[in-house]
N, C-alpha and C positions, 0 to 999 in steps of 0.2 A: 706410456711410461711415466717414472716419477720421477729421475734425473738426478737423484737425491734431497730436493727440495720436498719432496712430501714427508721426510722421515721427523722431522722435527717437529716439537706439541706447541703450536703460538699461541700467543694468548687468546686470539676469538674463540677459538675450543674450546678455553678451559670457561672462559666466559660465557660460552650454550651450553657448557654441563652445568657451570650454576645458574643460569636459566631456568633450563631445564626443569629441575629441582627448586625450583621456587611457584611453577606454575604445575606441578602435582607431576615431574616427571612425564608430563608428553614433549615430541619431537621438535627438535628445535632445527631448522635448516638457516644455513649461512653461505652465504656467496660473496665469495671478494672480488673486485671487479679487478683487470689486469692491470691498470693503472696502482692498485693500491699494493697487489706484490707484486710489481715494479721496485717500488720505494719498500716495503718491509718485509718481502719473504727473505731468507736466507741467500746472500751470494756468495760466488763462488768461487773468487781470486783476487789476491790484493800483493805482487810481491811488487821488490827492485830487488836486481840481483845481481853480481859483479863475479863472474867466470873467467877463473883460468884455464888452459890446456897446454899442457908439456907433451911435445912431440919427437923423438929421436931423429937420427941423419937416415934411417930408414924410414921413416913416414910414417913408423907407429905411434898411436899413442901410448905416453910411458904413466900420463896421472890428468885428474881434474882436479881444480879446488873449485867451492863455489860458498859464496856468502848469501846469503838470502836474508831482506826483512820483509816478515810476512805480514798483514793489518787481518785481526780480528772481529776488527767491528767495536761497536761502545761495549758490546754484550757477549758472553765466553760460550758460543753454542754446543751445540749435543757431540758435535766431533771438532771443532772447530781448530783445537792443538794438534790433533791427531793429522788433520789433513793438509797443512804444510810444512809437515817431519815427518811422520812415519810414510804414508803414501805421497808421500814426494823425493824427500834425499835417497828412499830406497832403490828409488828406478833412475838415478845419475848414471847408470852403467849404461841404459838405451839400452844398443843392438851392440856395443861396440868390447871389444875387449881391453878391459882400462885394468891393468895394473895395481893402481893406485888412485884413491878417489878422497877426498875430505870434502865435509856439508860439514856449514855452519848455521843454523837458522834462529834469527831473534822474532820473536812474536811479539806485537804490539797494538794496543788500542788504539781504537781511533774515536769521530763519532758520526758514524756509518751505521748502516743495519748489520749485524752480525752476519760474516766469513762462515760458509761451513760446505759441505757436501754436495756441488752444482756441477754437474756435467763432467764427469774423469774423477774429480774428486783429490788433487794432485800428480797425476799422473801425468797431465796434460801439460802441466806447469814445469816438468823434470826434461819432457820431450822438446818444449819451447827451449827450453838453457841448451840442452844437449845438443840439439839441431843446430841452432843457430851458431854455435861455437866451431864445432865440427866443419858445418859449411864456411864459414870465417876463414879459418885456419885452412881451408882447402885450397881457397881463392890465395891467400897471401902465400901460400907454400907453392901454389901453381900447378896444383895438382888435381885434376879432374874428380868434380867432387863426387860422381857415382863411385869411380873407382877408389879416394881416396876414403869412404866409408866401407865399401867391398874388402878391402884390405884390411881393417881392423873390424869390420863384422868376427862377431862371436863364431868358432867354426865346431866346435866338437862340444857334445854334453854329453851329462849336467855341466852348467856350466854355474861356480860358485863367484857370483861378484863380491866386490870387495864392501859393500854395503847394503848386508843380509842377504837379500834374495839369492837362490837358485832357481838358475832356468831348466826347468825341465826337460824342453823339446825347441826345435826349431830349426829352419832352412830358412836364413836373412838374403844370401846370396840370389836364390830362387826367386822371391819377392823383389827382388831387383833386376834381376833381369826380366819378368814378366812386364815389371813396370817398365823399363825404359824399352822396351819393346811395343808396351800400346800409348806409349807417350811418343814415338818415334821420335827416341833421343838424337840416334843417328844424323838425322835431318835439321836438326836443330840449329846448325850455324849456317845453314842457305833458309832458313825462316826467318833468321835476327836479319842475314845481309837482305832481305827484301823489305823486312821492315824499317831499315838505316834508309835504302833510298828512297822510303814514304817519309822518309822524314819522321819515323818511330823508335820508340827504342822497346827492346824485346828480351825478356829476362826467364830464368829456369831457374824450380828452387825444390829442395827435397824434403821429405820430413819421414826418415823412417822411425816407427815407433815401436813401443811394447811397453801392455800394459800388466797390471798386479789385478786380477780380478778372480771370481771364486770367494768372494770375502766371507770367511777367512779362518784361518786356523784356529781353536780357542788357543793354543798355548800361547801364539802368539799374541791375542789382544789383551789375552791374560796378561802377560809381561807388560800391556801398558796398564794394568791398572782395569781392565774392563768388569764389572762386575758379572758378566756372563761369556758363556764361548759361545761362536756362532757358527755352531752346526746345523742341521737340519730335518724333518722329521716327515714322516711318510707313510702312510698305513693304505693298503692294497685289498680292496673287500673283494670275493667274486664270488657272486649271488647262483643261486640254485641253477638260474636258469641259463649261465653263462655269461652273462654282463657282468661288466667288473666296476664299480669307485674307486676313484684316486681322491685321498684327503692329503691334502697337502698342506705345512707351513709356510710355503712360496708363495703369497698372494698373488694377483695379476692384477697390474691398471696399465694393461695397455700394452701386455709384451707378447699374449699370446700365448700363453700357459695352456688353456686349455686346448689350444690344437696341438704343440711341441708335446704334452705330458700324456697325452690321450694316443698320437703317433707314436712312442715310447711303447707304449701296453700293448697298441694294439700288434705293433712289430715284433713285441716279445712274445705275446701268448697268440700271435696269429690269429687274430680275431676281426672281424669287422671294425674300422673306429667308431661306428657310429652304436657299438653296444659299449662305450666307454665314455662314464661322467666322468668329468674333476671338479672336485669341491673343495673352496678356497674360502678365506675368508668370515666363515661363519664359526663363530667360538664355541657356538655351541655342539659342532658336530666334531672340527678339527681339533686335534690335541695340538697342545703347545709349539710355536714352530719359532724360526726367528726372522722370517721376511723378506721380502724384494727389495737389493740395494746391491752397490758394489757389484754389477754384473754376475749373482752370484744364483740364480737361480737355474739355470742350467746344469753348472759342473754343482752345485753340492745340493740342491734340491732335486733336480731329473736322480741324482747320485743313490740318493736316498730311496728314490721310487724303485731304482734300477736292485738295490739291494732287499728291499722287501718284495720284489717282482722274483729273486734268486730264491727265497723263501716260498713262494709262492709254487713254484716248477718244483722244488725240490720235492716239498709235501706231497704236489699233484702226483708226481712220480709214485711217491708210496701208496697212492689209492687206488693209481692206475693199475701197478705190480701187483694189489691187493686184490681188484678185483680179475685180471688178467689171469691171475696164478702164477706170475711169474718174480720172479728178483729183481727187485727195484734197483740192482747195479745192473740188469739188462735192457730198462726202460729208456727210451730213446725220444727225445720230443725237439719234431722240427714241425716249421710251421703250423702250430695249433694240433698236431697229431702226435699222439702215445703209441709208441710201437715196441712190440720185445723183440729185442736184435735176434737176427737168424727165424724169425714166423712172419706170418703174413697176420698175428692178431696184433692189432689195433683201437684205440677209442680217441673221438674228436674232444676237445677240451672240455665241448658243452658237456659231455656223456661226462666225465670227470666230477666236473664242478657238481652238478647231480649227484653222483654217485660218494662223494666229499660227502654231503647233505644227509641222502639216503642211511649211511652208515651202518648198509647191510652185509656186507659182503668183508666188512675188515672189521680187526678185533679193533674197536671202538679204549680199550683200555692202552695200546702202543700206540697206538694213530688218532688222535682227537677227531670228532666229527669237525667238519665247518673247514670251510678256505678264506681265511683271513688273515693278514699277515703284517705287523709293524718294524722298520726301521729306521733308524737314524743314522746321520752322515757326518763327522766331523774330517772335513778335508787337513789332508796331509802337507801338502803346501795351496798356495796360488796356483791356478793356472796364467800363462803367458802369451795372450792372442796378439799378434806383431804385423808391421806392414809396411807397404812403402809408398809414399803419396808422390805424386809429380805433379804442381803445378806452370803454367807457363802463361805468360802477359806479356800486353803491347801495353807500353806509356806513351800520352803523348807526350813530349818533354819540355812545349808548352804552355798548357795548358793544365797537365797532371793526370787527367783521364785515364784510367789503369781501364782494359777489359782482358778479362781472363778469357785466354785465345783456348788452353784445354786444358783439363787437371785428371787428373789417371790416379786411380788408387783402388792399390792390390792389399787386400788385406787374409791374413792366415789364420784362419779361427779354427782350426781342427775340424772332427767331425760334425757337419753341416746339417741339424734337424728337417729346418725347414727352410730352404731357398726364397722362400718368397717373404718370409718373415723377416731373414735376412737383409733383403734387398728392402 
């Protein structure tokens, strides 16, 4: 993966392109050693933050305020405004149903390496204020703090929070009780009293999240000022003899695209995976895309595939009906097979794709030869993958020695490609 840290152009780059080009254009390789982006790649958090939370005589929350000053760095990076204001005060709402929310955020320089897109990218930073306040306010209210987030958990959508975002989808309640069930909450106050007479002390802490990922709408980054929207682009080849390409804008360094994009195609058109390339990366074959970042190559690059894969069935359809003799509103395709509803005739995709090729049997002037198909995806909102973490530790109390005795986290990503990629 690249965490967000590889998006941005540092100076040794620009410094082997002029290289480069001083020694007649051959290859110039650069390696930085860990120590040196230590100290100069981009990082990724710099607040202090001062959070309120008004709670009514019913234990609702009724508002947050929160003041944020965020550090920059000496230097104003590629997103660097954008990522402690827009992906940060937008997700103040968490999981919880807040009424009323106010973010205040001052940006400031320092003389640091430049602040920008590392790990979450602000999201993480909104979760920390959020949780912590929450759980605060739980303990001094007296109120058990699964239930006292369970209570103000979001329950019906879309739900429209008071700063921007809508959530789409979600079960918060769910993710909490799977959690405190393989945290075995329950048991939790005869673990603390056995660890009081070791002479320990023994602590439970929560952190339900939800993030903004899918990045991201152009209208939206339009509105910041972005000079481009980041949709995404997709072209779906399938060759004479059945095998299909995937060109994709979604680069990969390390997520796994070409097994998630490749399971995609093959579960759509029924085919083997192993008659399915994906080609990434190379400018000269892939048209224009806008890249791996922001957890966004799943929902709006798979998106993309998924919609020029709909172009791809549709057409087959018509060559199938073409050469079948029958009505392409009677064409039926499951599993890699064309069938006219109510007969027993049939063609496997290969015969198709072929026969696409062939362009003997259809009038070639209604039905183009060839099965090749492009799309592009500009997502409607964010999607919102949410969870619930339980951590739990023994302190000594004197000595300081924290070990984390067990930590449990359920998290709800929607539909699950590849379980193993996940994990």
């Amino acid at each position: 993966g690249g965490f967000g840290s590889k998006i941005f152009i540092y100076a040794e780059e620009v410094a082997c392109v002029w290289a480069s080009k001083k020694i007649g254009g051959r290859p110039i390789k650069w390696t930085a050693e860990r120590s040196e982006s230590f100290l100069s790649d981009a990082h990724g958090r710099d607040h202090v933050t001062h959070a309120e939370l008004a709670i009514n005589a019913d234990g609702l929350i009724t508002g947050l305020k929160v003041d944020t000053t965020a550090a920059l760095g000496a230097y104003l990076s590629t997103f660097s405004s954008c990522v402690p204001t827009y992906l940060y005060a937008t997700l103040l709402s968490g999981q919880y149903a807040i009424p009323n929310i106010y973010a205040e955020v001052d940006t400031v320089y320092t003389n640091t390496a430049p602040v920008d897109a590392v790990r979450g990218a602000g999201r993480p930073e909104a979760t920390y204020v959020v949780e912590r306040i929450v759980e605060t306010a739980a303990r001094e209210l007296k109120i058990d703090p699964a239930e006292f987030r369970r209570k103000n958990f979001i329950k019906s959508f879309p739900h429209q929070t008071p700063v921007i975002m809508c959530y789409d989808a979600g079960d918060y309640g769910a993710a909490l009780d799977k959690a405190l069930e393989m945290a075995d909450y329950a048991g939790f106050a005869a673990r603390k009293a056995e660890s009081a007479r070791n002479g320990k002390l023994r602590g439970i802490g929560f952190s339900a999240y939800i993030e903004a990922c899918g990045i991201a709408p152009s209208a939206a980054i339009g509105s910041l000022g972005a000079g481009v929207g980041l949709w995404e682009s997709a072209e779906v080849r399938v060759n004479p003899v059945g095998t299909v390409e995937v060109l994709t804008g979604s680069h990969s360094h390390g997520q796994g695209h070409e097994t998630t994009f490749a399971q995609l195609v093959s579960d759509r058109l029924g085919i083997d995976i192993n008659n399915v390339s994906v080609v990434h990366g190379d400018t000269d074959k892939v048209q224009f895309g806008m890249g791996t970042y922001g957890s966004r190559s799943g929902a709006v690059g798979m998106t993309a595939i998924s919609k020029a894969l709909d172009k791809i069935e549709a057409k087959a359809k018509k060559v199938a009906a073409a050469v079948m003799e029958a009505s392409a509103d009677d064409i039926e395709f499951r599993n890699g097979s064309f069938t006219v509803r109510g007969t027993d005739k049939k063609m496997a995709f290969g015969e198709v794709a072929l026969s696409a090729y062939v362009a003997h049997k259809f009038n070639s002037a209604e039905i183009e030869p060839g099965l090749k198909e492009t799309a592009f995806h500009d997502p409607a909102n964010f999607v919102f993958p949410a969870g619930v973490h339980i951590c739990e530790v023994e302190v000594d109390a004197d000595t300081g020695v924290t070990k984390v005795m067990s930590y449990t986290a359920v998290d709800d990503f929607g539909n699950v490609i590849n379980p193993m990629i996940v994990e």
